[in-house]
C-alpha positions as CSV (number, residue, x, y, z in Angstrom):
1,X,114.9,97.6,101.5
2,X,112.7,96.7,104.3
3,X,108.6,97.2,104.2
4,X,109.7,99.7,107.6
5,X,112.1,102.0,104.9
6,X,109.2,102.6,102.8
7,X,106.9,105.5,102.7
8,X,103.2,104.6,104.2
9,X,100.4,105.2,102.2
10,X,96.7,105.3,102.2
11,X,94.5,104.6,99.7
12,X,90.8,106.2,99.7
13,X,88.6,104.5,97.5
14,X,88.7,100.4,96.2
15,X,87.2,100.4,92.9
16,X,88.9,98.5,90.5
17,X,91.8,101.4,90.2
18,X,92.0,101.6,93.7
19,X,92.6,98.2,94.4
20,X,95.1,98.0,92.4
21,X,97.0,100.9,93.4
22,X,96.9,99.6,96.6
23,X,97.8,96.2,95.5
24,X,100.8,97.7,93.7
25,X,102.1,99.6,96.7
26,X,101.6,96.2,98.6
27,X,104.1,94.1,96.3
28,X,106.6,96.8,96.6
29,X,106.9,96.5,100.3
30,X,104.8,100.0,100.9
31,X,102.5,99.8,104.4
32,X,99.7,100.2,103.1
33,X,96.4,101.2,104.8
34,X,92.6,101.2,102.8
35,X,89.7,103.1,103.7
36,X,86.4,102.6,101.3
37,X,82.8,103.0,101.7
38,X,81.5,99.3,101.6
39,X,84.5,97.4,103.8
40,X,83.9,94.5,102.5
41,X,85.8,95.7,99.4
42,X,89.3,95.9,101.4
43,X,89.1,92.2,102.2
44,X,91.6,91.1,99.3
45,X,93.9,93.4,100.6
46,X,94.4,92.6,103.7
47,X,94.6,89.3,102.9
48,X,97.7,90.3,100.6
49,X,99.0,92.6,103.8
50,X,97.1,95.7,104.1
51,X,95.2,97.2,106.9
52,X,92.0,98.3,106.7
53,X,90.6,101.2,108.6
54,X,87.1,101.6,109.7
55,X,87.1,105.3,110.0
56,X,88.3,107.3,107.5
57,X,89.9,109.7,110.4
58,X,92.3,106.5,111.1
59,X,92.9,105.8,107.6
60,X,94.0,109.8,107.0
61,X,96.0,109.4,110.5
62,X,98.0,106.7,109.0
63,X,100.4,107.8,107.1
64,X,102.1,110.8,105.7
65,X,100.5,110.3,101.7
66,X,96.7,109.9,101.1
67,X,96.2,108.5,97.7
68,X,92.4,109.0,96.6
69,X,90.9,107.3,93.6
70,X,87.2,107.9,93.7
71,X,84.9,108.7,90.8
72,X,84.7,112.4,91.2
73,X,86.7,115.0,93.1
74,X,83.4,115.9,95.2
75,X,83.3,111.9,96.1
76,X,86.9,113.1,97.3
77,X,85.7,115.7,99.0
78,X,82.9,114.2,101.1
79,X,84.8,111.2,102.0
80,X,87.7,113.1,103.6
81,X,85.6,115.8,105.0
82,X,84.5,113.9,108.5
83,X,88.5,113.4,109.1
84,X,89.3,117.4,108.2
85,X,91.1,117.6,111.8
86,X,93.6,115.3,110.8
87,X,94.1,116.3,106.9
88,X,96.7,119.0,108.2
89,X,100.5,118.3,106.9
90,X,99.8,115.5,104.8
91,X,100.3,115.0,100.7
92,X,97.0,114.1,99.1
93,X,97.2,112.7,95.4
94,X,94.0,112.4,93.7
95,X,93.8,110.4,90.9
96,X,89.7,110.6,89.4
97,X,87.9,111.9,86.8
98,X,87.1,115.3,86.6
99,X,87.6,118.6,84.6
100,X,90.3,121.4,85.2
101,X,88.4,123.7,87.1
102,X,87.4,120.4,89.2
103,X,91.0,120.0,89.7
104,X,91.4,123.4,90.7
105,X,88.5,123.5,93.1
106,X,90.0,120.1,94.6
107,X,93.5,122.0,95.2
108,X,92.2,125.2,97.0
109,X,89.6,122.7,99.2
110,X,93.0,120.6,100.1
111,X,95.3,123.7,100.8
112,X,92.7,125.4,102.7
113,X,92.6,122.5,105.3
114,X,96.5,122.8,105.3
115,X,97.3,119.5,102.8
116,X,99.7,119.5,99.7
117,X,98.5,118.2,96.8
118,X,99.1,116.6,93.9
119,X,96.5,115.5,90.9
120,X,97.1,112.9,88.7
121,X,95.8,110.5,85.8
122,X,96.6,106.9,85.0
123,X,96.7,106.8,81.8
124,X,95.9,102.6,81.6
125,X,93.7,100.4,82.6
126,X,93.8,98.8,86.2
127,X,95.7,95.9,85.3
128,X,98.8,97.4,84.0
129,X,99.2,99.4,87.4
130,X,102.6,98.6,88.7
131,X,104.1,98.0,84.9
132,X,107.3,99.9,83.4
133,X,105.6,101.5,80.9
134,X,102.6,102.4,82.6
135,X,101.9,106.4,82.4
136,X,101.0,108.0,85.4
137,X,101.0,111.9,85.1
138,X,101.0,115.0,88.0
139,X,100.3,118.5,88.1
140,X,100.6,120.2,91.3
141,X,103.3,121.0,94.3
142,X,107.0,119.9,92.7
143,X,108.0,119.5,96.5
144,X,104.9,116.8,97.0
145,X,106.4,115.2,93.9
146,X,110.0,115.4,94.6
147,X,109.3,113.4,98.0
148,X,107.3,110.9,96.9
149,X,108.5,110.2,93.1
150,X,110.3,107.2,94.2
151,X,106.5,105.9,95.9
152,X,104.4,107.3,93.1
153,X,106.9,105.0,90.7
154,X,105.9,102.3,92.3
155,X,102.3,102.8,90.3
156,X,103.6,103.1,86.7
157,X,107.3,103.4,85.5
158,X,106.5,106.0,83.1
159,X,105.4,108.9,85.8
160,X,105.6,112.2,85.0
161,X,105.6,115.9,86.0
162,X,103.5,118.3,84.2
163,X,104.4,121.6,85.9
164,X,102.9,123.2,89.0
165,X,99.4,124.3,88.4
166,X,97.1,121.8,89.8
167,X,94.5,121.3,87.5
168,X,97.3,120.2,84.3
169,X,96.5,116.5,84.7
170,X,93.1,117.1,84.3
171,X,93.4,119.1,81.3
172,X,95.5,116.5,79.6
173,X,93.3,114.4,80.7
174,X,90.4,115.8,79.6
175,X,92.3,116.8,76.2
176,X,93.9,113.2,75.4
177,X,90.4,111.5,76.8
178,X,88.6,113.6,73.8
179,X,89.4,110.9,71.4
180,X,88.1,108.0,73.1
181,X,84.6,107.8,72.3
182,X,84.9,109.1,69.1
183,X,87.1,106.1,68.3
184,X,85.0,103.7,69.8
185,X,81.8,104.5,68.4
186,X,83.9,104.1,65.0
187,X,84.9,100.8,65.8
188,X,81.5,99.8,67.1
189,X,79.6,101.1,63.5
190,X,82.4,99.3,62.3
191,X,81.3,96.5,63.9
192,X,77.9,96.9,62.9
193,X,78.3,97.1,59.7
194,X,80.6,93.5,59.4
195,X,77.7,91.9,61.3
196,X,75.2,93.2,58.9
197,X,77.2,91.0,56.5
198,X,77.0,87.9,58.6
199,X,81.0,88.0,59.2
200,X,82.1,88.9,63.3
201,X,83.3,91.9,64.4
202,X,86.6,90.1,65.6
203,X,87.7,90.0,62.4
204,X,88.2,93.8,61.8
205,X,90.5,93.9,65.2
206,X,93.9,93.6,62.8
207,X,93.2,96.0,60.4
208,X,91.8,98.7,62.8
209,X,94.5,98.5,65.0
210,X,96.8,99.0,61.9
211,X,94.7,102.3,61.2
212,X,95.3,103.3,64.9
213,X,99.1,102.7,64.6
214,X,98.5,104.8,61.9
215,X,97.2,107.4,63.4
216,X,99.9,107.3,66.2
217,X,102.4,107.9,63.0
218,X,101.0,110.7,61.9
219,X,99.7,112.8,65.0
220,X,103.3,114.3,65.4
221,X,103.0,116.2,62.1
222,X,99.6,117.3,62.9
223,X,100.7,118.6,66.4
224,X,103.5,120.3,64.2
225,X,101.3,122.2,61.9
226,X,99.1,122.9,64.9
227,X,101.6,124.7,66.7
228,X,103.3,126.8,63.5
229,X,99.3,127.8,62.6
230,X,100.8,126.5,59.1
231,X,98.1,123.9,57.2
232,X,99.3,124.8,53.8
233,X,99.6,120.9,53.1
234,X,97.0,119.8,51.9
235,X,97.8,116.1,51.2
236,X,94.8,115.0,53.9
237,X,93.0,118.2,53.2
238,X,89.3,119.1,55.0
239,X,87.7,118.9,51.3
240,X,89.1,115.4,51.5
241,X,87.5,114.3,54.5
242,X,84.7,116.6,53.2
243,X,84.2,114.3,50.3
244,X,83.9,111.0,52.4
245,X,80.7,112.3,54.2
246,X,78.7,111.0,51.6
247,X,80.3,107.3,52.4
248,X,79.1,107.7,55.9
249,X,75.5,107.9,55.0
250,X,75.9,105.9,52.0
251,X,77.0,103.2,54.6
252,X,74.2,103.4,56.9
253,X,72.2,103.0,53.9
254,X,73.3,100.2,53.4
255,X,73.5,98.4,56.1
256,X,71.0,99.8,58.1
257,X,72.8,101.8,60.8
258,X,72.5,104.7,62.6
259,X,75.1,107.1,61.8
260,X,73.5,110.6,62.6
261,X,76.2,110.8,65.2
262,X,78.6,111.7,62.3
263,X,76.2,115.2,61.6
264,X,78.5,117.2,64.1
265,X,81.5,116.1,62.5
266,X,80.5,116.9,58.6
267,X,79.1,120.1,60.3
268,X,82.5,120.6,61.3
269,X,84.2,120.0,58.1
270,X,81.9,122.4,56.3
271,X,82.5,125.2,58.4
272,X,86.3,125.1,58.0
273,X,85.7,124.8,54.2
274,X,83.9,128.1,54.4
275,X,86.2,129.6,56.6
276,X,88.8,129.2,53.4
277,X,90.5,125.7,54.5
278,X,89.1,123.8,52.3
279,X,92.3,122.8,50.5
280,X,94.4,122.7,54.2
281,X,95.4,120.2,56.1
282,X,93.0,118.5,58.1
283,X,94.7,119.8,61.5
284,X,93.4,123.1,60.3
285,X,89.8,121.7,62.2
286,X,92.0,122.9,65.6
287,X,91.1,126.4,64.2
288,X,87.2,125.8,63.9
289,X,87.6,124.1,67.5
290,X,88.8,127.3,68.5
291,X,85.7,129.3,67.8
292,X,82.0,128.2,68.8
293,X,79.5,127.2,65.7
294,X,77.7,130.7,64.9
295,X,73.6,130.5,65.8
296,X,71.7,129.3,63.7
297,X,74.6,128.1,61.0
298,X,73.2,126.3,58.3
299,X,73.4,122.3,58.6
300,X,74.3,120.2,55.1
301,X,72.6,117.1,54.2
302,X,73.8,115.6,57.5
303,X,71.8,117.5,59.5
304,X,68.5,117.6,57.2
């Protein structure tokens, strides 16, 4: 299939994400036109094929699918506002950061100057755009999706349709992304704590990567009991986590580290102890989650 047999696309925004979505729709034959603030970033590309537009009135006039990847849905926002007049008719994916509501603000703003819409995540990092397992996934118009699978493919072979609503990537998002930092700030005490010890934090890479595979093993039976409200086993029970609290600060004791950042989650473990789930499963925290902290709730040694 000829470059002329494939959809034409422009992509808003040449961050590192943005490049290579645009790089990716490049090596499957796409035309592909770039629009981003500081031009100078579109050079690459158009040295690989695409072509850059000054104006982003030329860059929306291009082609039938706008694909935006810019930090924020208002950056979105602001940079297609001074083309509005064309906007009209065509599909706009956005693929940013941003909350549900975000989302949802982003879909009303594209459908009231006549666009269909799409929102999405990549759920990688840029290099891995373009892959066959790379996870791309969509909320928003099935008819926008239905047209352009076949060129939304082209970004990640695992690309998916979460339903309708517009604002469903960005709750996944936003629901998946929730155990980033959390895990990273583990792996950086982690690493801490090794280098207090004179050993490097390279060497703990294996075995925390087991305890993530771990974690990968067991999150279907968590989302199981989560589902059926049932946390009667207790073989990783809250008291259990409950009773490794101590460790934490134990550890920072020891090797001089700064582990207050751990008081909001022993917080959290003591309140679903004394809402009776002590001896439940440690999914039984989804039911805490559920409810805010009451004022003024009393803080353990944690939080002294």
């Amino acid at each position: 299939m000829s470059g002329h047999d494939r959809t034409p696309v422009t992509v808003v925004g040449l961050g590192s994400m943005g490049s290579a979505l645009a790089g990716a729709f490049l090596e499957a034959g796409h035309p592909t036109t770039v629009w981003n603030r500081t031009p100078s970033k579109a050079e690459p590309l158009v040295s690989r094929g695409a072509v850059h537009a000054p104006a982003i009135g030329e860059a929306i006039a291009a082609g039938p699918l706008i694909v935006a990847c810019l930090t924020t849905y208002e950056d979105t926002i602001e940079a297609l506002e001074p083309a509005a007049a064309a906007l009209s008719g065509r599909a706009l994916v956005t693929l940013n950061s941003g909350s549900p509501s975000g989302a949802r603000r982003m879909a009303a703003w594209a459908l009231g100057h006549g666009m269909r819409y799409l929102d999405g995540a990549v759920k990688d990092v840029p290099s891995a755009v373009g892959a066959d397992d790379t996870l791309l996934y969509y909320g928003g118009d099935p008819a926008v999706f239905d047209e352009f699978a076949s060129t939304l493919r082209v970004l990640g072979g695992d690309t998916v349709h979460l339903g309708s609503a517009p604002d469903l990537a960005a709750l996944y998002e936003t629901a998946v992304g929730g155990t980033l930092l959390p895990a990273l700030v583990g792996f950086f005490q982690g690493a801490a704590a090794v280098r207090a010890r004179g050993l490097e934090a390279a060497t703990m890479v294996r075995f925390t990567a087991r305890w993530f595979e771990m974690i990968n093993s067991v999150l279907p039976v968590l989302a199981s009991e989560i589902d059926r409200g049932d946390y009667s086993d207790g073989a990783s029970s809250v008291n259990l986590f409950l009773a490794g609290a101590e460790h934490d600060l134990e550890l920072g004791e020891e090797a001089g580290l700064d582990v207050a950042w751990h008081q909001p989650f022993h917080d959290l473990l003591r309140r679903a102890a004394d809402a009776g789930h002590g001896d439940h499963s440690i999914s039984a925290l989804t039911e805490v989650l559920r409810k805010p902290a009451p004022v003024g709730a009393s803080k353990g040694p944690a939080g002294e």
